[in-house]
Structure formats: C-alpha cells, structure tokens
N, C-alpha and C positions, 0 to 999 in steps of 0.2 A: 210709451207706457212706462210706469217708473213701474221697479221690484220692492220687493223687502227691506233691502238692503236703503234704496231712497228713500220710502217711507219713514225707516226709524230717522233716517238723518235727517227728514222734513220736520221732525219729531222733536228731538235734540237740537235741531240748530237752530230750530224756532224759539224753542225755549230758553237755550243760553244765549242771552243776550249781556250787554253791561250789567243785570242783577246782581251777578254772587259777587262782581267786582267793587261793590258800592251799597249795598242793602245790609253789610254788617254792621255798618254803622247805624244805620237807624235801627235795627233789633237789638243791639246795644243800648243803645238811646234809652228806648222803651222800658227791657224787662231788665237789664242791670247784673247779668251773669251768662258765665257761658251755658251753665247748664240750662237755663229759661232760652235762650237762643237756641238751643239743639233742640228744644222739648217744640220748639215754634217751629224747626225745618222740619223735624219729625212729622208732626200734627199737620204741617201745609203737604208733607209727601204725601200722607197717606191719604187724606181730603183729597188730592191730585188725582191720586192711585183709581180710587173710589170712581171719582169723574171719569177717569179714561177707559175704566172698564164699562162704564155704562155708555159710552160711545160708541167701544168697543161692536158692545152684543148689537145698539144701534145701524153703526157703518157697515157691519157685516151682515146684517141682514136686508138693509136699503144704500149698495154702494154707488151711488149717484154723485155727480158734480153739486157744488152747495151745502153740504154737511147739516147742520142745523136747522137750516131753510128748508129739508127735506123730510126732518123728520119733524118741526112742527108742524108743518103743509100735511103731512098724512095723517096726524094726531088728531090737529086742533083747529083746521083749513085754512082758508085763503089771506084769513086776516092778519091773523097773528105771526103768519109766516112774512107776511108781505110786509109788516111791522119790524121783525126781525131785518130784513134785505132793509129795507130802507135806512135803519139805524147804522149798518155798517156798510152801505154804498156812500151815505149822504155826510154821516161824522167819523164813526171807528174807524175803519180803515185807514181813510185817508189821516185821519189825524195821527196815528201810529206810526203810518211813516213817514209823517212830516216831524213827529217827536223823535224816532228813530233816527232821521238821516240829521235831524239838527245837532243831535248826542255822537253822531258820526264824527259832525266837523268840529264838534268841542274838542273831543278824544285828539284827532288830527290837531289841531291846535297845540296839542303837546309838546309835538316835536317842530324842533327850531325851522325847519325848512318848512312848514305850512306855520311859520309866524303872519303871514299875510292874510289868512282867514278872519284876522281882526278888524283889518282894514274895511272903510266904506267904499261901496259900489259906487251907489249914487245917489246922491242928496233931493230929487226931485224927479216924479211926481208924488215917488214913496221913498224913506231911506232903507237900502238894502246894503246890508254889507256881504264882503267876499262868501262871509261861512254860511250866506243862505242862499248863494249863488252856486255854493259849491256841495248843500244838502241837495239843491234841487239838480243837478247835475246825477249826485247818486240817485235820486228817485226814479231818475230818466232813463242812467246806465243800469239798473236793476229790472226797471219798466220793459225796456229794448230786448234783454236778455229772454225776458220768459214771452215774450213775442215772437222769437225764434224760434219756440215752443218748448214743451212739456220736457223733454229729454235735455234738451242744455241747459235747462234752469235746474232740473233735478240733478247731473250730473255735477255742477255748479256747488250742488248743497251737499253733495255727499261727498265730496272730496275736501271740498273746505271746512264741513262741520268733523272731522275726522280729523284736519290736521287741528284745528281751535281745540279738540279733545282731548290732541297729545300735550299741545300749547299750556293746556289746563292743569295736566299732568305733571310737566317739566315746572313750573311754579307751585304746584305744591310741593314737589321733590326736591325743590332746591331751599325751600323753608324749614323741611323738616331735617334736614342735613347740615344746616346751617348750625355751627355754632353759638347764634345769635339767640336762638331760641330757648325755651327755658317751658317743663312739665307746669311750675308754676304758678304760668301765666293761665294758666285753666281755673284756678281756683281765686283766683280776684274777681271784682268787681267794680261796678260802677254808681257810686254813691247818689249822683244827679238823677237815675232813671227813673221813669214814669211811674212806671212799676204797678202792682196790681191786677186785674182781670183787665183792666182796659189797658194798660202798657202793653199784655199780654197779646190782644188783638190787634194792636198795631204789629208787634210784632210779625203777629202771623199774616196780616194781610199783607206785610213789606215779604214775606216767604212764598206767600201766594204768588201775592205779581211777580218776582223770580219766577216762579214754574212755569209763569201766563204762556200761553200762547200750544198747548199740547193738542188743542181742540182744531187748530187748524187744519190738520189732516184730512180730514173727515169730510174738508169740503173738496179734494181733490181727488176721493174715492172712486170716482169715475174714469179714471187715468192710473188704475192700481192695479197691476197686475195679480190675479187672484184675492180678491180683496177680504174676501171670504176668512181667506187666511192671511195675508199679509198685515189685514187693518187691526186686529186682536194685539199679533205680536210684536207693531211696532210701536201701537199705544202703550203696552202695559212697558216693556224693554226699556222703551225711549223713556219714559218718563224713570223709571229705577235707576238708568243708565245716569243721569240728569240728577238724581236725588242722591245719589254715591257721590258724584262729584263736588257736590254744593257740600255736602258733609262735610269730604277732605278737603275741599277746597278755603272752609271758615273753620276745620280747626287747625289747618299750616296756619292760616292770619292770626288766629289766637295763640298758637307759639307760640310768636316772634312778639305780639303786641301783647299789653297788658289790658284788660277791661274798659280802664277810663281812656287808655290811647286810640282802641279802638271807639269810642264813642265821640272822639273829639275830631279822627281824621274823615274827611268829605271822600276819601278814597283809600280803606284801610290794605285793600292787594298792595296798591303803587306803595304804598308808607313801606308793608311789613317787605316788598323786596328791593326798596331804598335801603334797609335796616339791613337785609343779609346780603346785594349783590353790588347796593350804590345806585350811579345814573341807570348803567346798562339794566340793570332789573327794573328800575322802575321802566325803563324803555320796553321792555319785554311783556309787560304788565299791562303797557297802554296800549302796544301792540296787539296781545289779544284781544283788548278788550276792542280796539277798530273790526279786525278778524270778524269776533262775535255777535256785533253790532251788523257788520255787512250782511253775515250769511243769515241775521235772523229778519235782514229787511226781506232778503231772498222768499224767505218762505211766508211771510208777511204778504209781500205783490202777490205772488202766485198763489194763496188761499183765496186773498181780499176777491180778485176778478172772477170767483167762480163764484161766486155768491149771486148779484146782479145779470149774471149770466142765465143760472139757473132758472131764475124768477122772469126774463124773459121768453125761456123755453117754453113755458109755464104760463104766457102772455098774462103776463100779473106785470112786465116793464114794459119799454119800444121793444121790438119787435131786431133792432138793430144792434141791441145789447147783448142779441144771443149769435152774433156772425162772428163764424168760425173761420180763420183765416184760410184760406182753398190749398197752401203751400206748407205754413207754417203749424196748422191745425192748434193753434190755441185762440182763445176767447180774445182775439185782437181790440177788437172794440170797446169791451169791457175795462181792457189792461187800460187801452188810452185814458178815458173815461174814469181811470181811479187815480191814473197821473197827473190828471190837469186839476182833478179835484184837490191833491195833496200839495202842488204849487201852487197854487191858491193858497191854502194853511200856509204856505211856507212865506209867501209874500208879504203874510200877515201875524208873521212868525210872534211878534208880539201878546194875540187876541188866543192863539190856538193852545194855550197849555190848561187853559181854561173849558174847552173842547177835549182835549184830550183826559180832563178828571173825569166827567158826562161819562166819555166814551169807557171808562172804566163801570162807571156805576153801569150804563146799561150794558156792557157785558156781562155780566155777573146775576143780571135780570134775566138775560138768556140761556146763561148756562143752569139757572137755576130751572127754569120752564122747561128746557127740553130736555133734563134729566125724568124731568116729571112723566115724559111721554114714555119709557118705557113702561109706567104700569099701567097706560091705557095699551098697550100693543103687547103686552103678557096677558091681558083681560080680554081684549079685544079679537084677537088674532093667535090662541094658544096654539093653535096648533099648524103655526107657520113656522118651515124651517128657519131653524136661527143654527148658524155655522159655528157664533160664541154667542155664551150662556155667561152673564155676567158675576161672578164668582161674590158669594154672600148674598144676593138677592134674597126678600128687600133693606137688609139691612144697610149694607155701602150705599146703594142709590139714598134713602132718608138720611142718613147721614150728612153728605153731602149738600142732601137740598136745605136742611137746618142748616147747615155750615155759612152756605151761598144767603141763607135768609136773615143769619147774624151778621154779615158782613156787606151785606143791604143795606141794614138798619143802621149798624156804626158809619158807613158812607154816608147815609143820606144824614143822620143827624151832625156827624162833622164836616160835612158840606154838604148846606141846606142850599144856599142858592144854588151852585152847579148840580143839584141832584133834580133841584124842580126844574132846572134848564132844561136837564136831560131829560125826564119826562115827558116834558111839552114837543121834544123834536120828537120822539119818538112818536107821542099820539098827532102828531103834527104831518104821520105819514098818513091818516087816513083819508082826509079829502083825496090824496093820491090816489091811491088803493081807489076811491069812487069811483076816478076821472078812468083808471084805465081799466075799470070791470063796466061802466057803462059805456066806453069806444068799445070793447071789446063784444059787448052783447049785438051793439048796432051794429057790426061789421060779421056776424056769425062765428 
C-alpha cells in the first residue's frame, strides 16, 4: 500500500516531466513577454488546481483502482466508461510511453557516451535504430518494476521524484546566483509572437500539458493507504508543489535569457545553464531532464495498468485482464498488456506522434466528462459521506469544464484530421463494449 507521502510523489513526478525544460520556448513563441507567460502558468495552475480538487472530493469518496473509469461507470454507466478504458488501454497510454521513453533516448543522446543511440539496429524487415531499441528497453525496465508490485514502484517514485525536485532547485539557484543574469531581462520581449487571445491559448495549452498528468492518482486509489485522506492532500499539495517550481523554474530561464532568446532556443533550461555554468550545466540540465522523464514514465506504467484492469473487474474486458499476480499482487497482466502495446508504437515510432496528438485531444474529452459527474453525485447522492468537499463548488468545477471545452475546440480546429481520427477510435470502442456485454449476458 503506498502513503501520503507516495501519493504526492505519484503526483509531482508525474507531472514533471521534460515540460518546464522545453515549453518556455513555445509560450514565448506564442504571447511575446514574460509577463503574458506567467499570466499562462498562472491561469494553467489554477485551471489545474480547480481539476484536482474535483478529483479530489471524487477519489475520496469512490477510492477504487481505475480513477476515471469509476467515477463515469457510477455516473453515466457501462458505456461511456467502457469508452473511456478502451481509449486509454488501446492509444493514450501506450502512446505516452512510447512518446515518453522516445524523448528519453533523445535526452540520452546528449551525452557523448550514448552517441550510439543514433545508430541503425536494422535495415530489414523494418528500420529500427539503437534509440528505439533502447526506449523499448526502458518501457520494459519501468514495465518489470511495477510488476514486482505496488511498493517498489511507489518507493521508486518517491525517492526519485524528491531527488528530480532538489535537481530542480539546484538549477534554478544556480541561475539566479549567476552573474550572468540580469533583472532586465524580465521586461523584453519577443517581437515575432503570435500574440493575441489565440497566441494566448497556445500558450496556455503548452502550460497545461506541463501540468498533464495530476489525474493519474486517482486510478491507483485502491492501493492508498487511507485515501479518504491521503487522496485530497496529495492532489491539491502535488500539484502547488509543481506550480511553485515551474514559476521558479521559468523565471531563473528568463534571467539569464532575454525574450527573443528564449523563443528562439528548442531547449531554453540547457541554453540559460550553458550561459551561467558551460558544458557541466548544460550536462546538469539534460540530466534532470533524463531523471524527470524516467520517473514520470514510472507513474505513467503504473496508472495506465489500473485502468483495463478495473474494467475487467467489472467484466466490461477478458476476464484475464483483471489477474492479480498471487506473489507480486499487481495487475500483471494488465502491466504486460500495456507493454507489448507501447512496443508496438515504438516499432512504428514513425506513425505514433500522430496517436499520441488524438491521445491528447481525447484526454481532455475525459477530463472534461468526468468533472461533470460531480454534480450528478452532489444531486444524486447528497447525502453520501464525502471525506473532501471540493473547495468553491460549483464554481472551480464550471470553470474547468469551460476551460477543457475551449481547449477542445482550439485542438480539434487546429488539428482537424488527428481530432476526427481520435474520435472514430474512441467510438470505434463500441462494437467492443457489444461483443463483451453480449458474451457476458450469455455466460450469466
């Protein structure tokens, strides 16, 4: 059983991932000043904020394996749940850590001793080179890990997402100590940006997907020790904890850099601690960001497997989706099952970045649905204990779901093919959803 203490890290280390290392630059891009960049981390924390307390009251009142999957299932029934699991068994998941662990071996690729990650495997019957020999490698060694169950993969996350935090700390304190830096550089700008309400949205959707990933918890609520109370305090923490850092973290970058440097550098961290430390900073900078990247596939595996799992509990899947290993007690099957799927993406590393935009839009389809169910289960069910009362209700939940339905709409209109794509898989789970409610009727 994981504590408090593993929750928040499932929390934090999920969520930092390579975002705050690389997403200054496109909210640069976009709005063209520091200040319109802060007003976007700002705006994406509290949009965050808003989400995770409505989770919150959520998780802590239905703490079950599956997160999302459990509270549409009880909302809105069999369909849209099973809608849900099928989107993120059959693309999200796997696609995220197939994008994940590919941005692994880039990262690696930095340093001169994994210069060989460029190199080709083999030319035939597909071309694979080493760095997707060597994503699918971490997908397997991450895979393996939470196979061995709940407590070493949790252990895993809290000790690693804790040292990535000091990591995080020591680079902005070496930026802001640095002679290099200059007050400033705060008040320049970037001539070239988008700029407007729509630069603005890019913005903040590049702030959002930083945050991504806070909602994972919630599906391992069933392995949370008191969850009642654990799951409130390490959604709201984690995610504060996470919006502190991303703050200091992009205004040490904008010390050191000026506006238009930062909108021009593909990696403005490495640039701004090239500028104060040389190679070694930059070395320090890629190194977290590897750190970051490992421990948020960590919590990535070990969310993804409880999803498909639940939904087999549930006989909405096979039946063999929900075997719990007799030794290791995690959802073994499941775990394989989201492995073989992500090697797959990976073999075909080419096709899958176009999977992995989908897999954006329909998250954000999801997050927005199942915030909804809290005000069928305050209407529904008032007078069911709830351990957390989600703080502003209803105003943070509408909030929110406007937020998730503006940012719907800019998705699907700025990517009109991969949003219809995503569509079609998603409704593409219902002949499923048929095939295993009518075995399931015939078999009682």
């Amino acid at each position: 059983m994981l504590g408090v203490w593993h929750a928040t890290a499932i929390v934090v280390g999920t969520i930092i991932g390579s975002g705050i290392f690389l997403v200054p630059q496109e909210m640069m891009s976009a709005v063209g000043s520091g200040r319109m960049v802060y007003l976007a981390w700002i705006v994406g924390g509290l949009l965050t904020i808003s989400g995770a307390m409505t989770y919150a009251e959520l998780g802590a009142m239905m703490p079950r394996a599956g997160g999302e999957y459990v509270f549409l299932r009880n909302a809105y029934g069999d369909l849209p749940a099973f809608l849900y699991m099928w989107t993120w068994f059959a693309v999200a998941k796997p696609a995220s850590i197939a994008s994940i662990t590919t941005g692994l071996a880039r990262v690696m690729g930095i340093f001169p001793a994994f210069a060989w990650l460029d190199g080709v495997a083999l030319r035939a019957p597909l071309l694979i080179t080493w760095s997707q020999i060597f994503a699918i490698f971490a997908a397997w060694l991450i895979t393996g890990l939470n196979y061995l169950g709940i407590k070493k993969a949790g252990d895993f996350q809290l000790f690693f997402t804790w040292l990535k935090v000091v990591l995080v700390v020591v680079i902005t304190g070496f930026c802001f100590a640095s002679p290099h830096g200059s007050l400033a550089n705060f008040s320049t700008s970037f001539t070239g940006a988008q700029g407007g309400f729509a630069g603005f949205m890019v913005a903040l959707i590049a702030s959002l997907w930083a945050y991504d990933g806070w909602n994972d918890l919630t599906m391992v609520a069933g392995e949370v020790k008191r969850p009642e109370r654990s799951l409130p305090i390490a959604l709201i923490a984690g995610v504060g904890v996470v919006g502190v850092l991303y703050m200091a973290t992009n205004a040490a970058i904008q010390y050191i850099l000026p506006a238009d440097r930062i909108a021009a550098s593909a990696r403005p961290a490495v640039v701004a601690m090239s500028v104060v430390s040389g190679h070694w900073g930059a070395s320090l900078v890629s190194a977290a960001m590897a750190l970051s990247i490992l421990v948020g596939l960590n919590g990535t595996t070990m969310s993804g497997a409880r999803v498909p799992f639940a939904a087999a509990r549930d006989r909405l899947f096979p039946a063999r989706m929900a075997h719990i290993h007799p030794r290791f007690q995690s959802p073994s099957t499941s775990l394989v099952a989201q492995g073989l799927l992500s090697t797959v993406l990976l073999l075909l590393v080419g096709r899958f970045q176009q999977l992995f935009e989908l897999a954006i839009f329909a998250e954000w389809l999801f997050y927005l649905l199942t915030t909804t169910t809290i005000f069928i289960y305050r209407r529904r069910i008032p007078a069911e204990e709830r351990p957390f009362r989600s703080w502003g209700y209803p105003v943070l939940p509408v909030l929110f779901i406007l937020a998730a339905g503006v940012l719907l709409y800019y998705s699907f209109v700025s990517n009109l093919r991969s949003s219809l794509l995503g569509t079609l898989i998603i409704l593409g789970g219902i002949p499923f959803y048929l095939f295993f409610r009518t075995r399931n009727l015939k078999t009682g």
